[in-house]
C-alpha positions in Angstrom: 2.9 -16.9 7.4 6.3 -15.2 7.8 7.6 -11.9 7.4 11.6 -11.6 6.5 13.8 -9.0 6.6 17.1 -9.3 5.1 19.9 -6.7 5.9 23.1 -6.8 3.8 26.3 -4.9 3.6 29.9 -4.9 4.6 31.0 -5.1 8.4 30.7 -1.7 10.5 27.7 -0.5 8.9 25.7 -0.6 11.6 23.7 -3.8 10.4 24.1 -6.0 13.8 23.1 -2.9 15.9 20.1 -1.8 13.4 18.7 -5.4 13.3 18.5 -6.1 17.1 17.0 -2.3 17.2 13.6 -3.9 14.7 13.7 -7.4 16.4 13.4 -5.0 19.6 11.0 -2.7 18.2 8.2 -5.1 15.9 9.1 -8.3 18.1 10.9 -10.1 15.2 13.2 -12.7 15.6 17.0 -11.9 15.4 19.3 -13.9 13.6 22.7 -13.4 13.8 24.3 -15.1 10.4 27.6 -13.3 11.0 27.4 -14.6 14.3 26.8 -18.4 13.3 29.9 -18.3 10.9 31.7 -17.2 13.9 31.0 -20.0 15.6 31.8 -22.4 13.1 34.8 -20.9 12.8 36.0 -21.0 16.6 34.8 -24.8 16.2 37.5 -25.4 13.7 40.1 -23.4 14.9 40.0 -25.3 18.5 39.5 -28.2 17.3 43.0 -27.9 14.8 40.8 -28.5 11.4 42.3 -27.7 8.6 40.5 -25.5 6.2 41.2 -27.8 3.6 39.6 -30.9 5.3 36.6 -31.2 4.2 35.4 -34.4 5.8 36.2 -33.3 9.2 34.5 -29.8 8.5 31.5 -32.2 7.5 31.4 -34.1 10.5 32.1 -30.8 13.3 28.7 -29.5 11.0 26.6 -32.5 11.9 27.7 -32.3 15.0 28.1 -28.4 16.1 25.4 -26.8 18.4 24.6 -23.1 17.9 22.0 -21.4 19.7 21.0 -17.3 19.9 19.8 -16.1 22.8 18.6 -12.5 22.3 22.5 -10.5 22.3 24.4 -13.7 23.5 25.8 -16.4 21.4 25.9 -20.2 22.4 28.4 -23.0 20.5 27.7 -26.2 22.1 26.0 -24.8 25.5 29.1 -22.3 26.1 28.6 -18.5 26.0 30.8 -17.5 22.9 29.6 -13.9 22.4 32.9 -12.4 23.0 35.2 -15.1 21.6 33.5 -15.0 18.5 34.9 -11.2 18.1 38.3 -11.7 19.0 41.7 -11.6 16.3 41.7 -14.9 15.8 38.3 -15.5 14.3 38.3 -12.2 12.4 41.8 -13.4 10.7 39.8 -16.6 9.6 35.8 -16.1 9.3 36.3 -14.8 5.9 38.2 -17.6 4.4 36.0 -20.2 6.7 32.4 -18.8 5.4 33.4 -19.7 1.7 33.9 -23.2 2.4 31.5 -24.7 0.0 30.0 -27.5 2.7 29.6 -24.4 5.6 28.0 -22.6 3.2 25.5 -24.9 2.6 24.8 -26.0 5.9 24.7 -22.6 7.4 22.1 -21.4 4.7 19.7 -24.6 5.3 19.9 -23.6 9.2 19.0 -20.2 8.6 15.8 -21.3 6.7 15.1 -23.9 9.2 15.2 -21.1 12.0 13.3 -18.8 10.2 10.5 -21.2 9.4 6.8 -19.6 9.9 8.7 -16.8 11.8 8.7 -13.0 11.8 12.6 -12.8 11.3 15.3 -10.1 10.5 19.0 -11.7 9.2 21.6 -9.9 9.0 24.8 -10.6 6.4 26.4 -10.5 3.2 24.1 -12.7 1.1 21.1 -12.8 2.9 19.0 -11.2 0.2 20.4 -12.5 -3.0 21.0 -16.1 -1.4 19.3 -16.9 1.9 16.1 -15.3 1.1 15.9 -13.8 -2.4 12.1 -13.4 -1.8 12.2 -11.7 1.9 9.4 -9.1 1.8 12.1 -6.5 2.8 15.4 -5.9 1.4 17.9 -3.6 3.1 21.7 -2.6 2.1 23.7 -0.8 4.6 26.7 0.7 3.1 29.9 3.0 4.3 33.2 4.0 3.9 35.7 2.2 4.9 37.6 4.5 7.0 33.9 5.2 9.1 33.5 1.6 9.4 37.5 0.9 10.7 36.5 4.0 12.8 32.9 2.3 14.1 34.4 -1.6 14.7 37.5 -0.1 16.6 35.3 1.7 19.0 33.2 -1.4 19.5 35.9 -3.1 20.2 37.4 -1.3 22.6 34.1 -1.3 24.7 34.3 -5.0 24.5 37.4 -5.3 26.2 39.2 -6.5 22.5 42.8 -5.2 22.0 43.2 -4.5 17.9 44.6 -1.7 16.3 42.7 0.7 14.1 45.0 -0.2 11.1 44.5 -4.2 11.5 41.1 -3.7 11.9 41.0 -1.5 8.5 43.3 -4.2 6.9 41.0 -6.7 8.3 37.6 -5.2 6.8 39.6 -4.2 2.9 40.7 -8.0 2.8 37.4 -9.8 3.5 35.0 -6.7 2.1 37.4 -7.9 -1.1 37.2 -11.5 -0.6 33.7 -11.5 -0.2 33.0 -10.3 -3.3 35.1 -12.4 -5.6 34.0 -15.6 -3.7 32.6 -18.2 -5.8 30.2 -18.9 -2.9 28.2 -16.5 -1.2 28.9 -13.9 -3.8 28.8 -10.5 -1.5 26.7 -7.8 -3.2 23.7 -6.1 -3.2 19.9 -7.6 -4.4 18.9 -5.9 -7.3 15.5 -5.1 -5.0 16.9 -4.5 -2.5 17.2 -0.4 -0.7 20.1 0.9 -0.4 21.2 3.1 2.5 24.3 5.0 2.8 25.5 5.4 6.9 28.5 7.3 6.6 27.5 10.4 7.8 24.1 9.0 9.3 23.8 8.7 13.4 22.1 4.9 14.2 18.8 7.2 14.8 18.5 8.5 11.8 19.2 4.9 10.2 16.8 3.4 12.4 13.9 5.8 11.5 14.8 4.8 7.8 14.5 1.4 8.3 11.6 1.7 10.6 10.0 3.6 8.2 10.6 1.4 5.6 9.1 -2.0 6.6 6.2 -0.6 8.4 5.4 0.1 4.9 5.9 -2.8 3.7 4.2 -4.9 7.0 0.9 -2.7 5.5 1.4 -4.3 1.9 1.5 -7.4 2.8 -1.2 -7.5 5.2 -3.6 -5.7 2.2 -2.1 -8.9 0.0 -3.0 -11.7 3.2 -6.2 -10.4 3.0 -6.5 -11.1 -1.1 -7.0 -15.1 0.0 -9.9 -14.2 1.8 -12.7 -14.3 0.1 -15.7 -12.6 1.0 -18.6 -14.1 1.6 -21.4 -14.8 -1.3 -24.7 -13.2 -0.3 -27.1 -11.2 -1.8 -25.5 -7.9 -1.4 -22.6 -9.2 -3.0 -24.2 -11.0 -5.6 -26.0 -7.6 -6.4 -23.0 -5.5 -6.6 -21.4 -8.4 -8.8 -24.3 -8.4 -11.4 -24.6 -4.7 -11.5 -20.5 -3.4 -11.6 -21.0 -6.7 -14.4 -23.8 -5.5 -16.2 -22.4 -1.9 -16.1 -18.6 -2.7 -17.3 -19.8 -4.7 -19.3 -21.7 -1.9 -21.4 -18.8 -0.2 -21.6 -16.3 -2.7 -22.8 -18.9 -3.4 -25.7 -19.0 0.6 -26.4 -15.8 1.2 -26.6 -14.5 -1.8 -28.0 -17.5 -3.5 -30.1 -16.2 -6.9 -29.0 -16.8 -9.9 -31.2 -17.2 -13.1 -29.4 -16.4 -16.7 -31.3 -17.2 -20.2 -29.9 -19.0 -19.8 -26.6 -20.4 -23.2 -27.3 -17.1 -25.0 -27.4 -17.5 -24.2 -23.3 -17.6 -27.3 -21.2 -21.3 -27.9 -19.6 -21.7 -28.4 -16.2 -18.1 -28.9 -15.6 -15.5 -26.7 -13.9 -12.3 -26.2 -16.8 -9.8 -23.3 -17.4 -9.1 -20.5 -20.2 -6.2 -19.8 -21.5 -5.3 -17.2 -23.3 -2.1 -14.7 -24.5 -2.1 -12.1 -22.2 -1.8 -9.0 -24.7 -2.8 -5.9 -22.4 -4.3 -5.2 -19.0 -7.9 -5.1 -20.4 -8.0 -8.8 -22.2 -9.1 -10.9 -18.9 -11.8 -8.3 -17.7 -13.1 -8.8 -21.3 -13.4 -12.7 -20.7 -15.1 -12.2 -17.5 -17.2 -9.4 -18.3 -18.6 -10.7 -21.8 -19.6 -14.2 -20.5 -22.5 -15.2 -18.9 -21.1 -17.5 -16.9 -18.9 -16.5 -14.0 -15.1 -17.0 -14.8 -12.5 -16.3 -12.2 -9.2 -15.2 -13.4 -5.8 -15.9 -11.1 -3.4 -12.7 -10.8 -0.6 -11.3 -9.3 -1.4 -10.7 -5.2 0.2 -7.0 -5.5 -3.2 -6.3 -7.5 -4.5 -5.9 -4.1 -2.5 -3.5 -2.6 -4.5 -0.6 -4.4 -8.0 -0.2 -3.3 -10.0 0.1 -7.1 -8.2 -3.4 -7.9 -8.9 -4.7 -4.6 -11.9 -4.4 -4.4 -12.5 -5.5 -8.1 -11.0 -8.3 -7.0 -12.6 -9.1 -3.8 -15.7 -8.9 -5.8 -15.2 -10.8 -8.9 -13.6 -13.3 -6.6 -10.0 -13.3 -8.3 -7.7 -15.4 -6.6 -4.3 -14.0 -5.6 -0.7 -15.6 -6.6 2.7 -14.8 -5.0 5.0 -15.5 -8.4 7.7 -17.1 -8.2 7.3 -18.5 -4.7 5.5 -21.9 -4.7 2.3 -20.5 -3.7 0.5 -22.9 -2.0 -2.4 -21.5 -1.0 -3.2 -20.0 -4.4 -3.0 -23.6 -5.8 -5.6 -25.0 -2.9 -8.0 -22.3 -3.7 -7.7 -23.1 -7.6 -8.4 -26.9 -6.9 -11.2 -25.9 -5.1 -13.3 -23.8 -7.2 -12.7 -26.7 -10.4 -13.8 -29.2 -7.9 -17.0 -26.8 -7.3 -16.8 -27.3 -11.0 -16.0 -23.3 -11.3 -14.3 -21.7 -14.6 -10.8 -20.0 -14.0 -8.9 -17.9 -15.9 -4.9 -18.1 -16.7 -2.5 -16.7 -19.0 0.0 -19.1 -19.7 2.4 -16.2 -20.1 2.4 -15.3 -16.5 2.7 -11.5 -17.5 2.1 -9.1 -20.6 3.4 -10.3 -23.7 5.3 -12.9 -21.8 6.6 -15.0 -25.5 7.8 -11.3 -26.8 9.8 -11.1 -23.5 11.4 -14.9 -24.9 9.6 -16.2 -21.3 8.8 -19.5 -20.8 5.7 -20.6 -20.8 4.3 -21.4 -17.5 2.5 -24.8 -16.5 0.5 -23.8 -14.3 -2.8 -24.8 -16.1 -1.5 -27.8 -17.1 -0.7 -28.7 -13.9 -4.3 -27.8 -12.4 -6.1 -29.3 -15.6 -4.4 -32.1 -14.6 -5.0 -32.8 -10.6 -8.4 -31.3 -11.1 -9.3 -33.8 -14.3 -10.7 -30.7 -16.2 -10.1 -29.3 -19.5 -8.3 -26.2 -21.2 -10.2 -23.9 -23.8 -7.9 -22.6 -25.7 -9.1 -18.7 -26.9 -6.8 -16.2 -29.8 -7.4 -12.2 -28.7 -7.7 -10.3 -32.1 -7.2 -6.9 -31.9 -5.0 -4.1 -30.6 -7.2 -2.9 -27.7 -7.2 0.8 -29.0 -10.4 2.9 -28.3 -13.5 2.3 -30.6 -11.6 -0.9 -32.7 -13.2 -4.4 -32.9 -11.3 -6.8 -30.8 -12.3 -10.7 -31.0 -12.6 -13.2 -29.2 -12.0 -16.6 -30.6 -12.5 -19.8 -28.5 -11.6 -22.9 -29.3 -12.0 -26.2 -28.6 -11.4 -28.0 -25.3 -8.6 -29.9 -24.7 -8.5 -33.2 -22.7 -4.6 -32.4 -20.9 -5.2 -36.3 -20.2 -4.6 -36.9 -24.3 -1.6 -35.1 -24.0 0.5 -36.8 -21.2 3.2 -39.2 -21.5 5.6 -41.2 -19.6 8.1 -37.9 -20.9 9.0 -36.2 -17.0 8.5 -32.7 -19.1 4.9 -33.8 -20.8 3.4 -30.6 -18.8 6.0 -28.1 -19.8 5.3 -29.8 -23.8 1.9 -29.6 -23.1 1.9 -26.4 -22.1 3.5 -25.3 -24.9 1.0 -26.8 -27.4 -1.8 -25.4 -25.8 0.3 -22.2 -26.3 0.5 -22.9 -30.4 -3.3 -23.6 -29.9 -3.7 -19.7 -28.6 -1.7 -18.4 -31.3 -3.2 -20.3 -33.9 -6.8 -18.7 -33.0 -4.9 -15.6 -32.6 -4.4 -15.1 -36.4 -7.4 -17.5 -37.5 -10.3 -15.7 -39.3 -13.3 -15.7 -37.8 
């Protein structure tokens, strides 16, 4: 597991001096991206390389060493912390960054570094580029006349002899260049928090910031604890049959369900329903209004709230991180089909998903496929409004085996025609 923080914004915002204060403060990893450019940059510049040359930029980037030791800053075993900040780089780290090639190869460094870490970056892109799923998201913003004022005075404690008015030149022409760059686009994640400094003191940032991912460190450690199940025993098999039995009553109360094609269900074999995901109520209809126990897959945030946490602890729902390759979701699927276990999925991925124009997702394809079970296809009829009959049509099982070709997109095509299958018993009369 790793925990990122990104920290964007323009230079003399206070990021450099904010992010060392949380790698200080929740023993995070600091890494310096501004920093690394820097360095590439002072590689280039005494070694004569031509911006332009891209083969020899290739080459110093195979080659080039950069290390971060706490504050200090290493290019090929030589203290650099101070050269790095001097005229010279600052006149050319802009133009440097936006090479293509150093882009690249800075950003696959980054993630190497970061790799199973608790790390904060610092940067321009970091959250829309580096890490567009960090955990925190943080935008530092200020005028430019407090941040001339701010990297002037730094300066001058470093011993680094640059007028105020270069320095404010300085930060207009990159802050401007940044953000028509074709590469490394400067501006602010749509997620991300933004956070004006201007007329904040670095305490009062830092409490923000603090504030802020201690927050979030609590969420994700509710959603960690979503993959582990707990353990089946009697008490829990108990509370399952009676919150079952009990929610159960109530569905059929409120909604006098109607329930098509039960015997279409695989026997004694694990396989997967899929279904349109219409409204929050459809999958604890599936699971409540079967006898046999079906396990649906949904977002992790679910368990950040206690009720749906422990709902979901109970009816053993497994937890998945969208969008992010989540591994361990996909283990735990494989393993309850291989205990020949039912699971749930909407093909969707979210409410009303093919109103949205989404794309289908593969997902149960994809399992139906490494786990050599099969889909049953089921239409939701109704409009989930109190004391109105909604139906639930199953249909027939589907071998995902009969549907694969030598086509490298058969499981997003078969995907899809399970899809039509859904929508078919959608609007079938039953």
């Amino acid at each position: 597991m790793s925990f990122i923080v990104a920290v964007d914004g323009p230079s003399g915002t206070g990021k450099g001096t904010i992010t060392k204060l949380v790698a200080e403060k929740f023993n995070f990893q600091y890494i310096d991206t501004g920093a690394m450019y820097r360095c590439v940059t002072l590689k280039l510049l005494n070694e004569k390389i031509d911006a332009n040359d891209t083969e020899k930029i290739e080459k110093i980037l195979k080659e080039i060493k950069i290390d971060l030791k706490g504050t200090s800053v290493f290019l090929d075993g030589k203290d650099v912390s101070k050269k790095i900040r001097e005229e010279d780089v600052n006149n050319n780290v802009s133009q440097i960054s936006h090479i293509p090639i150093v882009r690249t190869m800075m950003v696959e460094l980054q993630r190497r570094m970061s790799e199973g870490k608790n790390v904060i970056l610092d940067g321009r892109d970091i959250g829309t580029n580096v890490f567009p799923n960090a955990e925190v998201k943080i935008f530092l913003d200020a005028s430019v006349e407090e941040r001339a004022q701010r990297r002037y005075k730094q300066n001058q404690e470093n011993g680094i002899d640059i007028t105020l008015d270069e320095i404010k030149k300085n930060i207009e022409f990159r802050d401007n260049n940044d953000k028509n760059s074709k590469v490394g686009t400067f501006k602010m994640a749509e997620d991300a928090i933004y956070i004006d400094t201007t007329n904040l003191s670095i305490n009062q940032v830092k409490n923000k910031v603090f504030k802020i991912i201690k927050k979030k460190m609590k969420l994700v450690e509710k959603i960690e604890n979503a993959y582990k199940m707990t353990k089946d025993n009697a008490w829990k098999r108990f509370r399952h049959s009676f919150t079952k039995g009990f929610l159960g009553l109530l569905y059929r109360i409120v909604y006098r369900p109607k329930i098509v094609g039960v015997e279409n269900f695989p026997k004694d074999e694990g396989f997967i329903i899929c279904s349109k995901h219409i409204n929050y109520l459809d999958a604890a209809g599936i699971i409540l209004l079967n006898k046999p126990k079906i396990r649906f897959i949904a977002k992790a945030d679910l368990y950040r709230f206690w009720p749906l946490s422990y709902l979901g602890h109970l009816f053993d729902i497994i937890p998945i991180k969208r969008d992010s390759g989540d591994i361990n979701s996909v283990k735990m699927c494989l393993k309850a089909l291989k205990n020949k276990e039912i699971l749930g999925i909407f093909p969707e991925g979210t409410r009303k998903g093919l109103e949205k124009n989404m794309k289908v997702k593969n997902g149960a394809v994809f399992l139906a496929e490494k786990a050599k079970v099969k889909i049953v296809p089921v239409g939701i009829q109704g409009s989930f409004k109190p004391f109105t009959k909604i139906t639930f049509n199953y249909g027939k099982p589907i071998d995902v085996h009969s549907l694969k070709t030598d086509d490298p997109d058969w499981i997003d095509k078969a995907s899809e025609k399970i899809m039509d299958d859904i929508i078919m018993l959608t609007k079938e009369k039953v």
